[in-house]
C-alpha angles and dihedrals in degrees: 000000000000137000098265095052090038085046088053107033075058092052091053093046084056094215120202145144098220133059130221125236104212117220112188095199087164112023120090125187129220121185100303100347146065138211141166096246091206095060130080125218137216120314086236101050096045091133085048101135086213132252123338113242130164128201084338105310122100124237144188104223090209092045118034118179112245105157101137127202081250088062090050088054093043085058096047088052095055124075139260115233094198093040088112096046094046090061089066099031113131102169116152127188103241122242129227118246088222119068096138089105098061087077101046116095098198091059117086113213148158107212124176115226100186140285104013087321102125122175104207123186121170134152093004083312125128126192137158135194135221096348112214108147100171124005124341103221132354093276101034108083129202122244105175124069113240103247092226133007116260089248092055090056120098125250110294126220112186125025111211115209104186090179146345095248113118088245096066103019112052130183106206093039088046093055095050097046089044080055099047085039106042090154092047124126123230112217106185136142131284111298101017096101094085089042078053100052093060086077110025100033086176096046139132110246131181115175122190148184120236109286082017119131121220115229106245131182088220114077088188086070131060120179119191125183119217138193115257124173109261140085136233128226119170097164144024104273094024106098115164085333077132124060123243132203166105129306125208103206112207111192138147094334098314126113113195126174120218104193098191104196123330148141126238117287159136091284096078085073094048092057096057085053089058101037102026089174114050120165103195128025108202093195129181119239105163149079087036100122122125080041100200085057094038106040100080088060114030136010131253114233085266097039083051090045095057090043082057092059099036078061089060077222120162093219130042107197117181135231158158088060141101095027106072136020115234110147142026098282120086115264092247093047107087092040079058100046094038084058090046085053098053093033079056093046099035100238096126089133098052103040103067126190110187132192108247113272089021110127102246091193080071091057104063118089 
């Protein structure tokens, strides 16, 4: 069994010597479902009863996770059929040459920074998603370069935390950007403000329930979380005790999706419904081989590619490859067969794949 598998079978047990206490300052339950009661939703859920949650652990009714520690022992024992060519991989995500930009505040501009890490900054307006800027936990090593360094990069308003899991919520990368951004504001999922607090004890923190928007100051800018099909685990007994889930970013007229971990599903659709003109679809395409373990979590390049075109969106950007190695695939794979996918289908210009730091508003036609 090799590191990677070892790195990320660790990363489901959720191993830890300490045990959080969960505070629930703005969820309230009702019956089966939660919501944050100072919070609107969609226009078009108004009547939503809330979140569905049982016995304190969030669930999606159409996707429940049933991933079991036996499945997790019937993968180790397989094997793995690019075990040989991972040992001499030495695939790297490409950077962009210009990265001048980054710095400049009159420039709009969408850069990926690795992993599901974004930097979006639109209107005057800076956001980033899923910050991880090194490794993401003592075993899960970091492949891609980070584009710029996290001093370089410009004052950041809002703080998207798409899940609890170390690959998207990092401590160490947390408590920098808390101390770079000491005015940001923090937008997760029902139940992570008190996770959050453990490493920006000051901060800013809104949490909310799926179709749920997040009260900002700032009327140019309109948040909304959304259901995906996933699950979180930080710990050892947490298990989807935090909410997980998908942002629409409405800024400056633009609408991007950023799509956080999930397997494929019907709420793709839904989305569309919700948000008939999205601009830019952040969709997950790694971490999905073996695919009967991995399909209840995350999308295969074609799996991603058909939720691009359930969103109705213009553009289709990938993410969550080519930075950490999480599954049986090779980190560059699913970057290669998602281009082979869109090469197929000829949709070369609406499926981007951008070098990180590389403005991907530049990119569009």
């Amino acid at each position: 069994m090799n590191h990677a598998r070892i790195a990320f079978v660790l990363l489901l047990i959720g191993i830890s010597k300490w045990l959080p206490s969960y505070s629930q300052t703005q969820v309230m339950t009702k019956g089966e479902f939660a919501h944050n009661p100072a919070l609107k939703y969609h226009p078009l859920k108004q009547g939503c009863p809330g979140t569905p949650i049982s016995n304190d652990r969030y669930y999606n009714p159409d996707y429940p996770f049933l991933l079991t520690f036996k499945d997790v022992r019937k993968w180790k024992k397989q094997t793995n059929p690019y075990l040989e060519f991972k040992k001499t991989d030495t695939f790297q995500l490409p950077i962009s040459n210009e990265l001048g930009w980054i710095k400049d505040d009159s420039i709009d501009g969408v850069a990926w920074l690795g992993h599901a890490t974004f930097m979006i900054r639109v209107g005057g307006k800076t956001l980033i998603t899923d910050p991880v800027f090194g490794n993401a936990s003592r075993v899960l090593k970091r492949f891609s370069t980070l584009p710029v360094a996290p001093t370089e990069l410009p004052q950041i308003d809002y703080v998207l935390l798409s899940h609890d899991h170390r690959d998207h919520l990092d401590y160490n990368s947390m408590r920098l950007l808390s101390k770079l951004n000491p005015d940001a504001q923090y937008l997760c999922g029902l139940s992570t403000a008190p996770l959050l607090k453990r490493f920006n004890r000051n901060g800013k923190i809104q949490e909310a329930g799926w179709y749920q928007q997040y009260q900002l100051d700032d009327q140019m800018v309109k948040i909304t979380y959304l259901p995906t099909r996933h699950w979180c685990r930080r710990w050892i007994t947490d298990t989807n005790r935090h909410l997980w889930g998908a942002f629409v970013i409405e800024v400056g007229g633009k609408v991007i999706y950023f799509g956080g971990d999930s397997g494929y599903g019907k709420h793709y659709l839904e989305m569309h419904e919700l948000f008939p003109h999205i601009d830019i679809a952040i969709l997950g395409i790694g971490a999905y081989q073996p695919e009967w373990f991995m399909e209840s979590n995350h999308s295969s390049p074609a799996k991603a590619y058909q939720s691009f075109l359930d969103l109705g969106a213009t553009y289709m950007v990938p993410m969550h490859y080519g930075t950490f190695d999480l599954s049986d695939e090779p980190i560059g794979e699913p970057g290669e067969r998602l281009l082979s996918i869109a090469t197929e289908n000829k949709m070369t210009q609406r499926v981007l794949l951008p070098a990180l730091g590389q403005n991907i508003l530049g990119m569009m036609p």
